[in-house]
C-alpha positions in Angstrom: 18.4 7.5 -11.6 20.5 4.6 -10.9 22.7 2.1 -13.2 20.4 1.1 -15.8 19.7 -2.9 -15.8 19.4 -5.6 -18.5 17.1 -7.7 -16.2 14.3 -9.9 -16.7 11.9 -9.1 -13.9 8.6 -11.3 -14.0 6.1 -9.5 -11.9 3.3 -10.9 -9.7 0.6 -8.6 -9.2 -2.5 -6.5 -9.7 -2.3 -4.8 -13.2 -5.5 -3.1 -12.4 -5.3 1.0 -14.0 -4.5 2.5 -10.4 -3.1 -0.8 -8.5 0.7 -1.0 -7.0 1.9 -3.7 -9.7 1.7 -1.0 -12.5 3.7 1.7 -9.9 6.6 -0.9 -9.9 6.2 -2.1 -13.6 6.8 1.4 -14.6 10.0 2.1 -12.2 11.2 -1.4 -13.2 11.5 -0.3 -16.6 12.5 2.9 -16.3 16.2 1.3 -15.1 15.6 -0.7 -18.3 14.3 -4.2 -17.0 12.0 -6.3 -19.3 9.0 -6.3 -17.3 7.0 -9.8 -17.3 3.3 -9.6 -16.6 2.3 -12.3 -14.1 -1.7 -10.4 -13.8 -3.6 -11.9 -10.9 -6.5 -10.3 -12.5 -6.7 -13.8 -14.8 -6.6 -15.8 -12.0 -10.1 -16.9 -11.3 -10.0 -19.2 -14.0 -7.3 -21.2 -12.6 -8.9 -21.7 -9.1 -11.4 -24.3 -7.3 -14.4 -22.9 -6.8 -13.8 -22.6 -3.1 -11.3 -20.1 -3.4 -14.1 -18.2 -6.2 -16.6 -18.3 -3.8 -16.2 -15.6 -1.3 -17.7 -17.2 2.0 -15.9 -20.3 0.9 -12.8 -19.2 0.5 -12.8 -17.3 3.3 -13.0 -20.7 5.1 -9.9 -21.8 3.3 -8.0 -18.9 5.6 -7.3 -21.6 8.3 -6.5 -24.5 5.6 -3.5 -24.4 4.2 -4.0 -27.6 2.3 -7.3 -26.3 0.7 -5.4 -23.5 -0.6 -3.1 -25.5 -2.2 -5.5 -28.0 -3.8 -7.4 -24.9 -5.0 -4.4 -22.9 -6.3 -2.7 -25.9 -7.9 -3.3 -25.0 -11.6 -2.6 -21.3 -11.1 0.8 -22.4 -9.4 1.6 -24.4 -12.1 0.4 -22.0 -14.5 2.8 -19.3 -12.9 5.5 -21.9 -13.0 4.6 -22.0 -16.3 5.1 -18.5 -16.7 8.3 -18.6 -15.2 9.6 -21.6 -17.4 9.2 -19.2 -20.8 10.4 -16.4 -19.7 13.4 -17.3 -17.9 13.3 -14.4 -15.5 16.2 -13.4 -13.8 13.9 -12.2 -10.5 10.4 -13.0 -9.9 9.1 -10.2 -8.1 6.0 -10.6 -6.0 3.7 -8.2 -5.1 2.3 -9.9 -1.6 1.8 -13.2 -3.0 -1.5 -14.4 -2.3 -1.8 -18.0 -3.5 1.7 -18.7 -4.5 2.9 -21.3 -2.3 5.8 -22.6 -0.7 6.9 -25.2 -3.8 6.2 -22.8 -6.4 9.2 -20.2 -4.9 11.5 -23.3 -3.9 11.3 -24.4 -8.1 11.2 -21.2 -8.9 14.6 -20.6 -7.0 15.6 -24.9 -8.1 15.8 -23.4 -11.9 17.7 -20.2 -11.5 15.8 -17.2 -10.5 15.6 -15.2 -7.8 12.8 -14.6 -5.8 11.6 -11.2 -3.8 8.5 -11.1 -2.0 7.5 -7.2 -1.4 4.0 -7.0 1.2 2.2 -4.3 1.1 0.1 -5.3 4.1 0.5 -6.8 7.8 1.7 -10.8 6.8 1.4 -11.9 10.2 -1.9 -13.3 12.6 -3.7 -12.1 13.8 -5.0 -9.6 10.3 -6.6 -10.6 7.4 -3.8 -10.0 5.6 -1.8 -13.1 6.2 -2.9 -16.1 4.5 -2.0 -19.7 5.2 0.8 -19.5 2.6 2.3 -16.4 3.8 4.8 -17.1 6.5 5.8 -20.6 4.6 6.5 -18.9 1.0 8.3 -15.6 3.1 10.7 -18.7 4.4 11.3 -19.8 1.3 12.2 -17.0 -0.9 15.5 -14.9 -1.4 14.4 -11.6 0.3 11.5 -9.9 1.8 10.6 -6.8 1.8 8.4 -4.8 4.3 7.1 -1.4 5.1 8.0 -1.1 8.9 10.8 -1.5 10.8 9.3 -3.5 13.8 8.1 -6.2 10.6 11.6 -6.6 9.6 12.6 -7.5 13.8 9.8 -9.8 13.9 9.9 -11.5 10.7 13.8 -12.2 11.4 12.6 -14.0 15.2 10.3 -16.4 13.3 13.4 -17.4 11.0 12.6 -15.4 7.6 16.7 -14.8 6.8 16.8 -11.6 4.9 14.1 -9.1 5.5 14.5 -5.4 3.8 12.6 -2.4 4.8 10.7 -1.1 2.0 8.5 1.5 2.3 5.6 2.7 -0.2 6.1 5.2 -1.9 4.7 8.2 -4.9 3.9 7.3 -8.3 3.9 10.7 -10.2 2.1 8.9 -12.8 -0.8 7.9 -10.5 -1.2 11.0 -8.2 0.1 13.4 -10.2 1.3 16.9 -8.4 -1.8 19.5 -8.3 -0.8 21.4 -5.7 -2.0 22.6 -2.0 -5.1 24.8 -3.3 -5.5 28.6 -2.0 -9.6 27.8 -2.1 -10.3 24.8 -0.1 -13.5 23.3 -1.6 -13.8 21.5 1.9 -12.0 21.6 5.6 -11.5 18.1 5.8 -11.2 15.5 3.2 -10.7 11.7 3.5 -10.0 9.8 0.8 -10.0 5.7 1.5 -12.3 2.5 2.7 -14.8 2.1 5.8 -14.0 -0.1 8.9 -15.0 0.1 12.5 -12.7 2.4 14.0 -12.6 4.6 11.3 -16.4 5.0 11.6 -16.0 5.8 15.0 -13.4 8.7 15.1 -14.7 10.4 11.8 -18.4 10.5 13.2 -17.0 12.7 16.5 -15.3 15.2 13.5 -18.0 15.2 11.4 -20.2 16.9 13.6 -17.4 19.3 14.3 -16.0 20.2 10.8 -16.8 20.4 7.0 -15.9 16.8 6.1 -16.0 14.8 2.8 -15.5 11.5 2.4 -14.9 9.4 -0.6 -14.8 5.9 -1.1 -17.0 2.5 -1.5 -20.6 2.5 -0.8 -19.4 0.6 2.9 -19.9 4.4 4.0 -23.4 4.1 3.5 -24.1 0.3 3.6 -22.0 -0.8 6.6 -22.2 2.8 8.5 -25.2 2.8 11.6 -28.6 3.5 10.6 -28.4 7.6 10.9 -24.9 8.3 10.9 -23.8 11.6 10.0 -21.3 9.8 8.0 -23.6 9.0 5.1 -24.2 12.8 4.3 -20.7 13.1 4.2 -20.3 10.2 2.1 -20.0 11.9 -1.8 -21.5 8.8 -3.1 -18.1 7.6 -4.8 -14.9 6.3 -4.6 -11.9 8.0 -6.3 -8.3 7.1 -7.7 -5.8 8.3 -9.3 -5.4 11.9 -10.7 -9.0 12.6 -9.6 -8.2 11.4 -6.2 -5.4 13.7 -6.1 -7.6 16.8 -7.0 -9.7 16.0 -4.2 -7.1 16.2 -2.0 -5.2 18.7 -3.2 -8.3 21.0 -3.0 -9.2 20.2 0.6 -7.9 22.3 3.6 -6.7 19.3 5.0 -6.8 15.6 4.3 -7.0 12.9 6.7 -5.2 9.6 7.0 -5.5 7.5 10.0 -3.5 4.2 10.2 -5.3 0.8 10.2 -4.4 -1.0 13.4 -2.2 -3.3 11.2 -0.4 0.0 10.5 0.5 0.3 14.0 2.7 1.3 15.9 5.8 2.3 13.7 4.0 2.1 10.2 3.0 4.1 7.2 0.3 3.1 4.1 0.3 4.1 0.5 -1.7 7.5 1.6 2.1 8.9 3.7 3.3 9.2 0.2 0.3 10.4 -2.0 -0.7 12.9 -0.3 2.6 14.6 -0.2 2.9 13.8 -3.5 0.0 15.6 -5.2 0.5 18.6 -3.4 -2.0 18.1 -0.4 -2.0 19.0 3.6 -1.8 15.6 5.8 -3.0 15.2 9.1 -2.1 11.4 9.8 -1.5 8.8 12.6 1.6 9.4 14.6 3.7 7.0 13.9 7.9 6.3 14.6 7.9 5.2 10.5 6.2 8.5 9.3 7.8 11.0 11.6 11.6 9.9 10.4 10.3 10.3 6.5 8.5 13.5 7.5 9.6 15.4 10.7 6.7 16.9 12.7 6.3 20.9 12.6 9.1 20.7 9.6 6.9 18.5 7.3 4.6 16.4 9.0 1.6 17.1 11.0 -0.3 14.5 13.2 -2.4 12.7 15.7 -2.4 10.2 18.8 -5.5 10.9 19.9 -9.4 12.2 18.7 -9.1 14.8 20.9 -5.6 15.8 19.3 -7.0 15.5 15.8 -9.8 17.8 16.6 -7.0 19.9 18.1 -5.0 19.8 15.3 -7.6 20.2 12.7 -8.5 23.5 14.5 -5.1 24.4 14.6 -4.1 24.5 10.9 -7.3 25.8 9.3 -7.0 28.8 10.8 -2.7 28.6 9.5 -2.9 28.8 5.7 0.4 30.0 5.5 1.7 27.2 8.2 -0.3 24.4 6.2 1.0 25.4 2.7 5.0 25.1 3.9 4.4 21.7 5.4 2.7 20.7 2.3 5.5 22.0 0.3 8.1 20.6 2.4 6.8 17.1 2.4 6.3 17.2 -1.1 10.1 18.1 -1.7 10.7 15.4 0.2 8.8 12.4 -1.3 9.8 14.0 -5.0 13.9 13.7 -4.1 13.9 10.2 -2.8 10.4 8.8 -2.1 9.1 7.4 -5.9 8.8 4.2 -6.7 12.3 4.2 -9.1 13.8 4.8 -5.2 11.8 1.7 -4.3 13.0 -0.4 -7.3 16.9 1.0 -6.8 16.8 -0.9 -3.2 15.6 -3.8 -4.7 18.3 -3.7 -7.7 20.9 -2.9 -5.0 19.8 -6.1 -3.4 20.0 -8.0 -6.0 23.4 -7.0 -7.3 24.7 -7.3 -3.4 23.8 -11.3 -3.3 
């Protein structure tokens, strides 16, 4: 643990039971920050009802005026915020509505403020929002979870951009442990889209696979996929999530395409974490966290995953070191305290 802090830290986010603001929250005040809720979850009632609508606002994703005129009393509402508590950062989580003027007053009356994104902020993914790239210009530091973000953020004039990876919250996916029993081959444990659909129908017809997530898996999936019988007719989070994982042979996590090509997601970390077996994307980001053959095992390919799913369930021995391994790793210098220290060491360097 690092020198303990006095700070005042308000902190935009989800506050939701299993979301990322609470991960931070709680490594924020483990150094000893005052931690100031700035919930998202309360923001409905502060927007137009173009931006409540969800065809409407998806609209608004080419109008950066509409969003403005939408968000305007949640901005000012957050400024606000900011005006009571006299924070010494404001620390936000993405950002999604907080626009351009509200960081540049924000910054006008003292504070500091750090933009952490957890997902791709640049066109062409859903992700980036017409706010995005103005309010990453504006603020004191950015932080992002791949190294070819940080070179491309810096060419279209963001000053000082951070790598920040995700990381393990014990508290959230607590350690269970690689299990000796399998209750399944293959697990995965996250949301439907296209591609996803795509490569887990050729394993599913191949392996013992699970899946567990929103009903997309059965609403969104084609008319007799195979995928709806492995569909366990739930999503999961937190510690349960972690059992489920943790008692699977091996679980799965392929890489969005936003991901791509040097990336990791919250899943690198968690899985690791609670004790389970990953088979993942290869990735430049992943291998240097988790070497492959050492503590890392993945895939390029559909034909290489089905390789390497082959491969390690017939290795118990082979998949229980990796899994230790990587977990040793993540618990001496992957949790979210790790996370905060760089962004306290930022802070203190300015």
């Amino acid at each position: 643990m690092g020198t303990r802090s006095n700070l005042v830290v308000a902190l935009y986010g989800d506050f939701g039971e299993f979301r990322l603001a609470r991960s931070y929250e709680r490594a924020l005040q483990s150094f000893g920050c005052t931690v100031v809720r700035v919930d998202t979850r309360d923001i409905s009632g502060y927007l137009a009802f173009w931006l409540r609508e969800r065809l409407l606002h998806r609209l608004t994703l080419w109008s950066r005026t509409w969003r403005e005129i939408g968000a305007a009393r949640w901005n000012k509402h957050v400024l606000q915020m900011l005006s009571d508590a006299v924070p010494d950062l404001f620390l936000v989580l993405n950002g999604d509505l907080v626009m351009r003027n509200t960081v540049l007053q924000a910054r006008s009356s003292g504070t500091r403020v750090y933009i952490i994104h957890a997902d791709n902020p640049l066109p062409p993914w859903a992700s980036s929002r017409p706010e995005t790239l103005p309010s990453a210009l504006a603020c004191d530091a950015y932080f992002i979870w791949s190294e070819s973000l940080v070179a491309r953020l810096q060419h279209v004039g963001v000053t000082r951009v951070e790598y920040l990876p995700f990381a393990w919250d014990p508290v959230m996916f607590p350690y269970v442990g690689l299990s000796a029993e399998p209750t399944c081959q293959v697990v995965f444990v996250g949301g439907w889209d296209r591609d996803r659909e795509a490569w887990l129908t050729q394993l599913a017809g191949r392996f013992d696979l699970e899946i567990w997530g929103p009903a997309y898996w059965r609403t969104r999936t084609k008319v007799g996929s195979p995928l709806r019988r492995c569909w366990q007719g739930a999503a999961v989070e937190g510690p349960r999530a972690a059992r489920v994982i943790a008692n699977a042979a091996i679980a799965l996590n392929p890489l969005r395409r936003q991901n791509l090509p040097d990336g990791v997601n919250m899943r690198t970390f968690e899985v690791p974490g609670c004790g389970g077996f990953a088979l993942a994307s290869r990735t430049a980001g992943a291998q240097a966290i988790f070497p492959e053959g050492t503590a890392g095992a993945y895939f390029s390919s559909l034909e290489e995953s089905s390789e390497q799913i082959e491969h390690f369930l017939t290795r118990p021995v082979e998949r229980m070191e990796l899994a230790e391994e990587a977990h040793t790793l993540v618990a001496d210098g992957h949790q979210y305290v790790d996370r905060v220290q760089r962004v306290l060491d930022v802070f203190h360097s300015a």
